[in-house]
Each structure stands twice: as structure tokens, then as C-alpha cells.
VEXDREN-2710 file (C-alpha; in Angstrom, 1 decimal):
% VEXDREN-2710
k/r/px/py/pz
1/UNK/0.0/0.0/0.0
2/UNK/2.6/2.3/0.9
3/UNK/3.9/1.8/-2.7
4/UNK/0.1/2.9/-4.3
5/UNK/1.2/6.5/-1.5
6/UNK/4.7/6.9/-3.6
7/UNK/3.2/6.2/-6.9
8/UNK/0.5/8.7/-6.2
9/UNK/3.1/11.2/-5.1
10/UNK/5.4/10.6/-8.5
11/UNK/2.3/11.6/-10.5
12/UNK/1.4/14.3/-8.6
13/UNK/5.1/16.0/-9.0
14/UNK/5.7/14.8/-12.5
15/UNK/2.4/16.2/-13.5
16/UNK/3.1/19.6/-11.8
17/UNK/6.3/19.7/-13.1
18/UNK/5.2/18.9/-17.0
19/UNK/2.0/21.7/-16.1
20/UNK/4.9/24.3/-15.2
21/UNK/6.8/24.0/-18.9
22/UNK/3.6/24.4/-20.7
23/UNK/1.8/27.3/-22.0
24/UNK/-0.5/28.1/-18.8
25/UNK/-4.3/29.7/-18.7
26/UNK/-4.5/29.3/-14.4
27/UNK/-1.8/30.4/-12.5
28/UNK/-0.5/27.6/-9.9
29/UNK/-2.5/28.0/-6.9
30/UNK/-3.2/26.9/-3.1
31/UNK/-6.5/26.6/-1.5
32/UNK/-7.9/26.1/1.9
33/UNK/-10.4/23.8/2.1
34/UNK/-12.8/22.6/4.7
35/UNK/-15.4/19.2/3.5
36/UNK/-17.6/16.8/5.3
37/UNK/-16.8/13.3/4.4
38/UNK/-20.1/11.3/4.5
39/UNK/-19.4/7.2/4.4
40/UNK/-22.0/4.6/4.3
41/UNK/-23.4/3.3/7.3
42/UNK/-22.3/-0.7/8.5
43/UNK/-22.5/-3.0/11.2
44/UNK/-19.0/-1.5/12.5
45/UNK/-20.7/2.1/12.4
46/UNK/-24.6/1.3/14.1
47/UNK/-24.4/4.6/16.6
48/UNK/-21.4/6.6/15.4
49/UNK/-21.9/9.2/13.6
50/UNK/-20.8/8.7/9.8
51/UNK/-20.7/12.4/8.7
52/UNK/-17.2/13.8/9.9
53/UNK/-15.8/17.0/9.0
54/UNK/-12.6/17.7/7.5
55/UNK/-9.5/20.4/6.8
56/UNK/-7.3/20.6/3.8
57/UNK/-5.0/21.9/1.0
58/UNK/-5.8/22.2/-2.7
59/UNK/-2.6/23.0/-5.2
60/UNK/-4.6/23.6/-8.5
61/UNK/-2.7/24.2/-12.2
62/UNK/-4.2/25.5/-15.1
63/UNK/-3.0/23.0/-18.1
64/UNK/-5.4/24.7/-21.3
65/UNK/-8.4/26.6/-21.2
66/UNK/-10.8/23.6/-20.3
67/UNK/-8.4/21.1/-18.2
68/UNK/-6.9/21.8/-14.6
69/UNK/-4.7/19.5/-12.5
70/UNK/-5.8/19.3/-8.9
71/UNK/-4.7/17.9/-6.1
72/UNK/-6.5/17.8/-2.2
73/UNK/-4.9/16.7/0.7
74/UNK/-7.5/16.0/4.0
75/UNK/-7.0/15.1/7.5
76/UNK/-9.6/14.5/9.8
77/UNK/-10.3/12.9/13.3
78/UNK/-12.6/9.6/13.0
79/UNK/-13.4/6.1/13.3
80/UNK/-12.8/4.4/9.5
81/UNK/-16.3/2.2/9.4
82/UNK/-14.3/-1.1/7.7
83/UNK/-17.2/-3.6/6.5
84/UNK/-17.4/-6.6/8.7
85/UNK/-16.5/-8.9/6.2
86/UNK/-12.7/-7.7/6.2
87/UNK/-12.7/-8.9/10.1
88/UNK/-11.0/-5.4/11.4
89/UNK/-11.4/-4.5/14.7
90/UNK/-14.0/-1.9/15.4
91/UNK/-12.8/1.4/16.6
92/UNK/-13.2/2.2/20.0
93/UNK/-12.2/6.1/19.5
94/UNK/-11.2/8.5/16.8
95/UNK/-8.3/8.7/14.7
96/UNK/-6.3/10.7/12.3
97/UNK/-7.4/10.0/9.1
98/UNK/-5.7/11.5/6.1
99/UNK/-6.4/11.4/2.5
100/UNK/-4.7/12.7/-0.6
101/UNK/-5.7/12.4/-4.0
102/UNK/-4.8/13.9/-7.6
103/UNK/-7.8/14.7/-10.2
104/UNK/-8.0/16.2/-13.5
105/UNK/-10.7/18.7/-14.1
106/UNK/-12.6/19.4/-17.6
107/UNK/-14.2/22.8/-17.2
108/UNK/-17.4/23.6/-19.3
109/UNK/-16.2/27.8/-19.4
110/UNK/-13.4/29.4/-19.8
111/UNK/-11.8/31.1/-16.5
112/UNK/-12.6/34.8/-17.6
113/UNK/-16.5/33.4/-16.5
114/UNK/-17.7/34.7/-12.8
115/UNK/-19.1/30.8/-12.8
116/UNK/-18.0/27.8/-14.1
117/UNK/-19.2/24.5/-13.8
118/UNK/-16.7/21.0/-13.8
119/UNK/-16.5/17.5/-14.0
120/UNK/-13.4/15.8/-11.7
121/UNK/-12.2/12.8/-11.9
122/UNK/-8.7/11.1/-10.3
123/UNK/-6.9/8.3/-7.9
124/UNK/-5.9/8.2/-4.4
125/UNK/-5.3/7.1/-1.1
126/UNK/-6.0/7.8/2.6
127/UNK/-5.0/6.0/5.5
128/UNK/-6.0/5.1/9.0
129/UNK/-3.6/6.7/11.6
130/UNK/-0.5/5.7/9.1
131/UNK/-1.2/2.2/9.7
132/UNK/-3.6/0.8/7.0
133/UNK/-4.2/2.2/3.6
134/UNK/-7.0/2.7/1.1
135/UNK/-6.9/3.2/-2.1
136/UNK/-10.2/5.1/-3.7
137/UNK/-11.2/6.9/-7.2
138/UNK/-12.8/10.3/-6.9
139/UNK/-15.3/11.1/-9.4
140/UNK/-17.6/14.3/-9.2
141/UNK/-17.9/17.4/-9.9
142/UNK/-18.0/21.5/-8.8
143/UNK/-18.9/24.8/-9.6
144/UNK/-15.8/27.5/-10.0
145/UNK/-16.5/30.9/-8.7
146/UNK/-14.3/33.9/-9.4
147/UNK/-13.0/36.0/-6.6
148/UNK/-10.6/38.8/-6.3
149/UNK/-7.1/39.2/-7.8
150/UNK/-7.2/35.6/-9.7
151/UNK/-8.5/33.6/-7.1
152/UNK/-11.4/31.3/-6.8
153/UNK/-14.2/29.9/-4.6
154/UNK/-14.6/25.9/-5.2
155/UNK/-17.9/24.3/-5.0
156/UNK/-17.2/20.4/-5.3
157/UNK/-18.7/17.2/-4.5
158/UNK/-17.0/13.8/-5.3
159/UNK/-17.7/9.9/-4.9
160/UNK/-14.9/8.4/-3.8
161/UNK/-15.2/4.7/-5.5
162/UNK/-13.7/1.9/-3.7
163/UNK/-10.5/0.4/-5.5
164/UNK/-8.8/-1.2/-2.6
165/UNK/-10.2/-4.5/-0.1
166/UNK/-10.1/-2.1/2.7
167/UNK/-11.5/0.8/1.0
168/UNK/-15.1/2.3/2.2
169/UNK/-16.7/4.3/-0.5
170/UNK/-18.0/7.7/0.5
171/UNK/-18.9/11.4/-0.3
172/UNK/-17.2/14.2/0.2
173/UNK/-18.5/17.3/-0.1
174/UNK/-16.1/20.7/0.1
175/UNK/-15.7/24.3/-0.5
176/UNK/-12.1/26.0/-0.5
177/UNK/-10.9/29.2/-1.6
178/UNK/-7.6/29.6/-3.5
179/UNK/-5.1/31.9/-3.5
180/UNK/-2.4/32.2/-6.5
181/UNK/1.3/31.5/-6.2
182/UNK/3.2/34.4/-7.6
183/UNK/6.2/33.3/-9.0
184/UNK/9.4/36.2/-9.7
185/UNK/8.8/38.8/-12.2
186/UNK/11.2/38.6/-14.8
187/UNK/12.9/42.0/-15.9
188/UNK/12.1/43.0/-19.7
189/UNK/15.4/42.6/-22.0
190/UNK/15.8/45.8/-24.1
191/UNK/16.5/44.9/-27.4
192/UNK/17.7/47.6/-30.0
193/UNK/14.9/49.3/-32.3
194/UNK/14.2/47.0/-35.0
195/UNK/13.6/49.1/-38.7
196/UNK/9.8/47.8/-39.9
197/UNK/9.0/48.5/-43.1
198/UNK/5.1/48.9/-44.2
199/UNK/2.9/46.6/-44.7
200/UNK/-0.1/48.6/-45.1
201/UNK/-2.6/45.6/-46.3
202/UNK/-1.0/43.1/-44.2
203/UNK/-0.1/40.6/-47.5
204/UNK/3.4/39.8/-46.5
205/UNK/4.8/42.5/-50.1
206/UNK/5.7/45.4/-48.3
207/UNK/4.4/49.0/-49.4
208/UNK/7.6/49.9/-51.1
209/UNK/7.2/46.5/-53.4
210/UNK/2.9/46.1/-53.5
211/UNK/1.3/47.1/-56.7
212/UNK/-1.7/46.9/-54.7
213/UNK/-0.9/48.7/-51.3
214/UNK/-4.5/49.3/-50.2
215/UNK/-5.7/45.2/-51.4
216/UNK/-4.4/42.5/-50.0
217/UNK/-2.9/39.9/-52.4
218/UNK/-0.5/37.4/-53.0
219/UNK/3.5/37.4/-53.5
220/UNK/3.0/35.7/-56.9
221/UNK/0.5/38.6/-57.9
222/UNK/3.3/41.3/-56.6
223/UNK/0.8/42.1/-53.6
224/UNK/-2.2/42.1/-56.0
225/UNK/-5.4/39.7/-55.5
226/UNK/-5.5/36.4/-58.3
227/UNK/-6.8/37.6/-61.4
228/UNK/-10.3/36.8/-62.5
229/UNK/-10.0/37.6/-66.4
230/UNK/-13.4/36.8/-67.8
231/UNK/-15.1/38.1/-63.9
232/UNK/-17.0/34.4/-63.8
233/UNK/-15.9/34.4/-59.8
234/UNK/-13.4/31.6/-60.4
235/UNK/-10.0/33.0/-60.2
236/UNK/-7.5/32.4/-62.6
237/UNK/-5.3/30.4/-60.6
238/UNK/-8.6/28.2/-60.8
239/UNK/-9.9/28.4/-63.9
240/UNK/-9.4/25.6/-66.5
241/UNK/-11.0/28.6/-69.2
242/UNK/-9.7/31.7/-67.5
243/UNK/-10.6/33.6/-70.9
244/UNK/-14.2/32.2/-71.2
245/UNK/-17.1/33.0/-69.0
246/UNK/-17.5/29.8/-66.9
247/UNK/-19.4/28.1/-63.5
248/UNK/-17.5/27.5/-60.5
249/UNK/-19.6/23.8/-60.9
250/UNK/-17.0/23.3/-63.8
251/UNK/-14.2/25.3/-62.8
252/UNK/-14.6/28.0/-64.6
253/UNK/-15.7/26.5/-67.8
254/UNK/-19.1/27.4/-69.5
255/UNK/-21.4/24.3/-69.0
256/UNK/-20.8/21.6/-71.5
257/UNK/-22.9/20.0/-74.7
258/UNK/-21.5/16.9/-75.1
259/UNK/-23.4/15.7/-77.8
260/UNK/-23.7/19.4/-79.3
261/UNK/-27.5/19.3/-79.6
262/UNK/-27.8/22.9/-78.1
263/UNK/-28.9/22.1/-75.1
264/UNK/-26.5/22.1/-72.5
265/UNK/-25.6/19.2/-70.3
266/UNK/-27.2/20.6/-67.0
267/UNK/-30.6/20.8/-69.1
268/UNK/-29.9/17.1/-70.6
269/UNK/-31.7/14.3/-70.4
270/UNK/-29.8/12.4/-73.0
271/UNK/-26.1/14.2/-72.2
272/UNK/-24.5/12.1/-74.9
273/UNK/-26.9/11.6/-77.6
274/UNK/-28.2/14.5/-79.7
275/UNK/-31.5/15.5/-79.7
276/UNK/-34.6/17.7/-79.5
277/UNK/-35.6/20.2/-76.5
278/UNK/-39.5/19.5/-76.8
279/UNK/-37.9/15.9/-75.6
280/UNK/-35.1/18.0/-72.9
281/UNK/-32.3/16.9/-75.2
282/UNK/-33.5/13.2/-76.4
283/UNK/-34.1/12.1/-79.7
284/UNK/-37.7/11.9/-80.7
285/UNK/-39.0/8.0/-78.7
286/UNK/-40.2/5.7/-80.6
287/UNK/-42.7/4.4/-78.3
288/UNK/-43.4/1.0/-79.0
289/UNK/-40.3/0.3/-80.9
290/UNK/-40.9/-0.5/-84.7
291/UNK/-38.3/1.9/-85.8
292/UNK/-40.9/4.7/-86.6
293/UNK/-40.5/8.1/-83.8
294/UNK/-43.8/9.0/-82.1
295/UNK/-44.0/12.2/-84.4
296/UNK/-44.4/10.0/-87.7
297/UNK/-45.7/6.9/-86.3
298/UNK/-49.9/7.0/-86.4
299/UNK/-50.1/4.2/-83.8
300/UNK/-46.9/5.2/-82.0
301/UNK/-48.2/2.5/-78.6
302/UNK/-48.2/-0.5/-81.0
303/UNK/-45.8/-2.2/-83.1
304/UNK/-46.5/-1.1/-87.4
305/UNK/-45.1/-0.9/-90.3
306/UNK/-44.0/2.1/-92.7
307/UNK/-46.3/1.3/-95.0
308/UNK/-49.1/1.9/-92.6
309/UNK/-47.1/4.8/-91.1
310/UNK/-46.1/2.6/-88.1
311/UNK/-50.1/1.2/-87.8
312/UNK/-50.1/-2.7/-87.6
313/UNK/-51.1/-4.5/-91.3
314/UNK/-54.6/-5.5/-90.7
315/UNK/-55.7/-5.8/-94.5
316/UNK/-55.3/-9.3/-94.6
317/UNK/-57.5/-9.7/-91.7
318/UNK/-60.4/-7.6/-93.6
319/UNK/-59.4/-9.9/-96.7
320/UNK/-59.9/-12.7/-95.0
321/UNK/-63.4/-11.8/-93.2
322/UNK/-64.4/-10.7/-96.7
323/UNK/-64.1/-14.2/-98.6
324/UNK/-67.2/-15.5/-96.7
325/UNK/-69.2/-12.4/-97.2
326/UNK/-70.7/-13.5/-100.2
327/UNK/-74.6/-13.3/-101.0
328/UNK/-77.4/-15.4/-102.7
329/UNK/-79.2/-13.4/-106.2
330/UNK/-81.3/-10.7/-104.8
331/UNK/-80.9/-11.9/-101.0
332/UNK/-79.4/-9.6/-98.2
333/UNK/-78.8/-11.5/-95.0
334/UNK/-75.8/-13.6/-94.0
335/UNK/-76.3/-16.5/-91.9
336/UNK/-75.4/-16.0/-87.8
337/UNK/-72.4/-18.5/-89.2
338/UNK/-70.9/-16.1/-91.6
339/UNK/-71.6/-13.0/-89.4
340/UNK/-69.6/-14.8/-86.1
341/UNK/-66.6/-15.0/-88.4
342/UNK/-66.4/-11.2/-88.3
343/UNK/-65.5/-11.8/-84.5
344/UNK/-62.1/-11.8/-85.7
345/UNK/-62.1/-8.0/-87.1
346/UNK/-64.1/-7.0/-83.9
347/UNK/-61.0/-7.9/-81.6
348/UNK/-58.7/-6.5/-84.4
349/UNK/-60.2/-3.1/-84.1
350/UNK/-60.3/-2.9/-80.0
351/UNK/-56.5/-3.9/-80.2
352/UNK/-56.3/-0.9/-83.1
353/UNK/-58.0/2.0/-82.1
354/UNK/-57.1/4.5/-84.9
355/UNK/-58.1/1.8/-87.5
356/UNK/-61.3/2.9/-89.8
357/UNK/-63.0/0.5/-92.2
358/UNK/-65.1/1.5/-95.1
359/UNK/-67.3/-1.3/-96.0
360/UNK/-68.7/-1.3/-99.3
361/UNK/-72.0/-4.0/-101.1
362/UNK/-71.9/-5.0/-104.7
363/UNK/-74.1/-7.0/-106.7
364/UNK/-73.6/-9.0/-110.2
365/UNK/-75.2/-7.2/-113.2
366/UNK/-78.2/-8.9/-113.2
367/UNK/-81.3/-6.9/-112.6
368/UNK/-82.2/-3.0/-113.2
369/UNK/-79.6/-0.3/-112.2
370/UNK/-82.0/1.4/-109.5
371/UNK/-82.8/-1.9/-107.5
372/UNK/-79.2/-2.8/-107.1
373/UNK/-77.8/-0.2/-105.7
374/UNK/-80.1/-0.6/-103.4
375/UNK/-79.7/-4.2/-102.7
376/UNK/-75.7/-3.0/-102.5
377/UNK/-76.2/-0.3/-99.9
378/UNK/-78.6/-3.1/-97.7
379/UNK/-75.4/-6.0/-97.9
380/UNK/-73.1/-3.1/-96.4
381/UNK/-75.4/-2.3/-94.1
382/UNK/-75.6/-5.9/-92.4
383/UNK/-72.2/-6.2/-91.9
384/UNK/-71.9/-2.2/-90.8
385/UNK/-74.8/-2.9/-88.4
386/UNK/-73.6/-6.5/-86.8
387/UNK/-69.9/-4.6/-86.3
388/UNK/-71.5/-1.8/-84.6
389/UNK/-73.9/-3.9/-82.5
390/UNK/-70.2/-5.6/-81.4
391/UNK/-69.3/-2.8/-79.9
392/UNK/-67.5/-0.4/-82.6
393/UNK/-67.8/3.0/-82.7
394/UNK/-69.7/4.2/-85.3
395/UNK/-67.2/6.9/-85.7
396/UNK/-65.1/4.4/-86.9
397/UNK/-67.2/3.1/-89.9
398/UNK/-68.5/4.1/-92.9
399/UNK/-70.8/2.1/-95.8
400/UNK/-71.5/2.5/-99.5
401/UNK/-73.0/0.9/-102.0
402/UNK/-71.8/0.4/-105.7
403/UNK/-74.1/-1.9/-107.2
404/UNK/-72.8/-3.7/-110.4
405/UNK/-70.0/-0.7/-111.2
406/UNK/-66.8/-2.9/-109.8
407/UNK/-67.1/-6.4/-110.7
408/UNK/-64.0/-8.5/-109.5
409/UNK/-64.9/-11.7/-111.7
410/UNK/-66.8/-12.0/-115.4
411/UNK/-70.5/-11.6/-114.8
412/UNK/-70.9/-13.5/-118.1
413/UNK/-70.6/-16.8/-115.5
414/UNK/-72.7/-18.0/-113.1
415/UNK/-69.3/-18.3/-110.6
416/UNK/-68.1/-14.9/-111.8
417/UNK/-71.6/-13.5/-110.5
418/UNK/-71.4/-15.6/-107.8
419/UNK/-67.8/-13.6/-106.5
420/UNK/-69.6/-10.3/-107.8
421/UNK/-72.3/-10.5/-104.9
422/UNK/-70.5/-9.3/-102.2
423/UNK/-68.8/-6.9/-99.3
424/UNK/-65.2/-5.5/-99.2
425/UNK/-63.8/-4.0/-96.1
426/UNK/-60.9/-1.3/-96.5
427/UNK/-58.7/-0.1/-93.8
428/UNK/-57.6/3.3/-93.0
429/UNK/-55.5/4.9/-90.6
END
């Protein structure tokens, strides 16, 4: 134990003595301190009285503006309450108790404050009339309070943890008041007059040298501030196009087109492809990819082909429907069979929206002029009317009749005729 005492002591001095070669903010100090130490009551301590005041001496040393080294030294008259475990005798009567203990202090303020509050924490020992020894960890913390003349009123309470068998842990509670050491004044050494030349702007190029006297610059400049040549706030030290009006974003460089569309790279979309601004710098899309753009294509969400300005083919569909619309002499109804194979063109057209079919009745030549054109007009109309009742938009339909006037077979045959009576479908787009 004796050996925890000198270790304790070695700190203490080789911390005051590093605190005295560094650049100081407290002046060493000594304070008077008077504390009540307050230990936890135990069987050794049922009807003695546990609160026991103390005297003392505080050296404090300022090491930077937040951290001071202090140490506290305590003696006091009283019966050490060891637990009952540790088998020491019970104390019959009072005696000297001393304590000493080195802490370092983090202080929230700055000294030139009238108050400031700390955090302490640090090792010690204390001992029981010289003859056993505890060793114990302080941890707590104070207010500072400025007095007169550099010195200061303490405010501090501290747990002292145990670290030692014998150790009891306890509070102490203290106030001291310091009073600073003053060390001998060293005299002034008067040195000759030292010749300064002017510096008016305080750029290290003296008056004599600065092109800019009243501006502060730079050596390279000759005193004078960087250059900005083209005033776009990058200097030219900085600029990678010091001649050209830039952004700082780009060092001084005007904002890129990289694929020299006229639109600039900020503004974008498509950076390194050329294209349009209606489309922020993108080509013109080509929406459902059938290598026609949006602004030729006539059915730009589904796949076409140029020849239908990027629509999908559906004439061969209306071909196909078309071969089984086919009529008896003079009759003008198709049988539910016939009609359920225009099914097929009613799912063509919801799939095609834009898609508009003229449907147009013939007839063979037999018969007077008048009644078949009629007759023509009534065959378009029962496929124009079935389609319709399907669902399609009437907008989307139109029906015509042209009687014998374009034949697609000989009607000097009965199977010529046959092919004459009939209904063609035509898409447009």
C-alpha cells in the first residue's frame, strides 16, 4: 500500500512539473479547504456518527483553457467504518485520518466566466492513523467561482469509488478558496529598435514592393489579389478557361454540350446523344419500338409498319373476313355463321383503335340499275350494323354501296356473278 502513496506522489510531481513547462491559462494556486466526508453506514458504524468533518489543502494548475490539474490533501479525526467482512477490529475512538488524492478537471467555461461548472475525476489514497491504507477513485464534480485578484471559490462534490479491499466508499462534499502563487517577475530585455517597413494591407509584399498597397494579395500577384480575367468568380489560378465565362460547378468552364444538340448538359436528359428540347435533349421516342419516332408513327403504342405509317397490317385480316361475305341473287342476309366469323375483325379493331373501315356491297349485273344499288347499300349495311352492335364505334365506320360498277370476276358466269355478290372492307388509318 505504501507503494500505491509513492506512486500517487510521483504523478502528482511529475504532472506539476510537465503543467509548469507548458503554456498556462491558471496560475499555480493553493486553496484552503474545509469538506464533510459522508461514508456509508455498516454493522461496524450502528451509533457513530458517519458524517465527519474535514480540513485541507488544494494545489490547483491550469493546463489549457478547459483542463486543470488538482490535487487535495484532508485530514480529519474519526473512526474508519471497515465492512465486517474484512474482520477489522471496530474502533473504539477517533483517529487521524488523512487522504490525498490527484484529479484532472474538464471545465465547461473558460476562467474569464464569474461561474463555471466541472467534471473531476482522479486516484488516491487515505490511511487510517498511518497504519492501514485505502486506495479510492474520486469522481464528481463543482462549480468555480471567481474571486478577487485571480482567485477562486470551489464548490465540489466527489464519490470516492472503492479500489482497494479495505476501501469504504464515500462522499465528500467541500468548499475551498484559492489563493495564487506568484512566481518572480522577470525583468524586460531591451533589445535595440528593429527598422519595420510597411505593410499597409497586411499581404506579407511590403508598401515599397505592392502594386496593390491598399488590397491585399499574394507574392506571386506582386501584392495584387488572383486575377479573374473573364469576372465568372473563379479566379484564374482556378480556372481551366480563364478567358471564357464559366461556372464555378465546372471550374470556370461554361457548362458543356457533349453531344452538341444545343442544349446544355445541365438541361440534358440524353447528355451524350443529340436530340430535340421538346424531348429535354433526347431524340424523338419511338414508343413501341418498330423503328418509326412518335412524331411520324400514327399508332406510336403499337408495333406497325411504314407502309401503314407505323399502324399494324390489318388488311389481310379484312381480306380474309371478306371471302365469306358472299350473297345469294337478290338476297341480303348472311347466316349467324358467316356473321360470327367477323369476330375476328371485332378484336382487331379494339387492339387498333385508330383503324377505320369503309365497307362497301356489290351486286352482279343482273337486274335493273335502281334496285341494285339498293340491294348494294342493304349488304353493307348488315355487316356495318352487326360490327356496330359488337361494340365499334360508329365513328369508326363508314358504308356505301356500288351496285354492279366494280365487278372482281366476269358476270358473263354463273361463278363470276357468284364472287360479284358481295362486301369489301378497307382499312384506313
Amino acid at each position: 500500500m505504501k507503494k500505491i502513496v509513492v506512486s500517487i506522489i510521483m504523478i502528482a510531481i511529475a504532472t506539476f512539473a510537465i503543467a509548469q513547462d507548458a503554456s498556462l491559462i491558471k496560475k499555480s494556486s493553493i486553496a484552503f479547504k474545509f469538506s464533510f466526508l459522508d461514508f456509508k453506514k455498516t454493522n461496524q458504524t450502528e451509533g457513530l456518527t458517519t458524517t465527519t468533518p474535514s480540513l485541507g489543502l488544494q494545489y490547483i494548475q491550469g493546463i489549457s483553457n478547459h483542463f486543470d490539474f488538482m490535487s487535495n490533501l484532508d485530514f480529519a479525526s474519526l473512526k474508519y467504518p471497515y465492512y465486517t467482512s474484512l474482520n477489522v477490529d471496530k474502533a473504539t475512538e477517533n483517529k487521524l485520518y488523512s487522504a490525498l488524492d490527484i484529479n484532472l478537471n474538464y471545465k465547461f467555461l473558460t476562467d474569464d466566466h464569474s461561474v463555471v461548472p466541472y467534471i473531476t475525476a482522479g486516484i488516491g489514497v487515505s490511511s487510517d492513523n498511518f497504519s492501514l491504507y485505502h486506495a479510492y477513485a474520486p469522481v464528481g464534480g463543482g462549480l468555480q467561482i471567481k474571486a478577487n485578484k485571480g482567485s477562486f471559490i470551489n464548490l465540489m462534490t466527489t464519490y470516492r469509488a472503492e479500489v482497494s479491499e479495505l476501501t469504504k466508499m464515500h462522499f465528500s462534499y467541500g468548499v475551498s478558496y484559492s489563493i495564487p502563487l506568484k512566481g518572480k517577475e522577470k525583468k524586460a530585455i531591451m533589445l535595440p529598435p528593429v527598422t519595420v517597413q510597411s505593410d499597409g494591407d497586411n499581404d506579407g509584399v511590403i508598401d515599397s514592393e505592392d502594386l496593390c498597397p491598399n488590397q491585399s494579395g499574394t507574392v506571386k500577384y506582386r501584392g495584387c489579389p488572383i486575377p479573374d480575367t473573364d469576372n465568372d468568380g473563379v479566379n484564374d489560378d482556378n480556372d481551366k478557361c480563364p478567358n471564357i465565362v464559366g461556372t464555378i460547378k465546372y471550374n470556370g468552364c461554361p457548362v458543356p454540350d457533349t453531344d452538341k444538340d444545343g442544349l446544355s448538359d445541365d438541361e440534358d436528359k440524353c447528355p451524350t446523344v443529340s436530340g430535340l428540347s421538346r424531348y429535354g435533349g433526347c431524340p424523338i421516342p419511338d414508343t413501341d419500338h418498330d423503328g418509326i419516332n412518335d412524331e411520324e408513327d400514327k399508332c406510336p403504342a403499337l408495333a406497325g409498319i411504314v407502309a401503314n405509317n407505323g399502324c399494324a397490317d390489318v388488311q389481310p385480316i379484312l381480306d380474309q373476313a371478306s371471302n365469306d361475305l358472299k350473297f345469294e341473287t337478290g338476297k341480303v342476309y348472311l347466316t349467324k355463321k358467316v356473321l360470327a366469323g367477323l369476330d375476328v375483325l371485332v378484336a382487331m379493331m379494339n387492339e387498333n383503335s385508330n383503324v377505320v373501315i369503309d365497307i362497301s356491297g356489290h351486286t352482279d349485273n343482273t337486274g335493273a340499275e335502281r334496285i341494285n344499288k339498293k340491294l348494294s347499300h342493304e349488304r353493307a349495311s348488315v355487316v356495318y350494323n352487326y360490327l356496330v352492335k359488337k361494340g365499334i364505334n360508329k365513328a369508326r365506320l363508314t358504308k356505301d354501296g356500288f351496285a354492279a360498277t366494280r365487278p372482281i370476276a366476269d358476270n358473263a358466269t354463273k361463278v363470276g356473278r357468284a364472287k360479284n355478290r358481295r362486301v369489301d372492307m378497307l382499312a384506313r388509318y
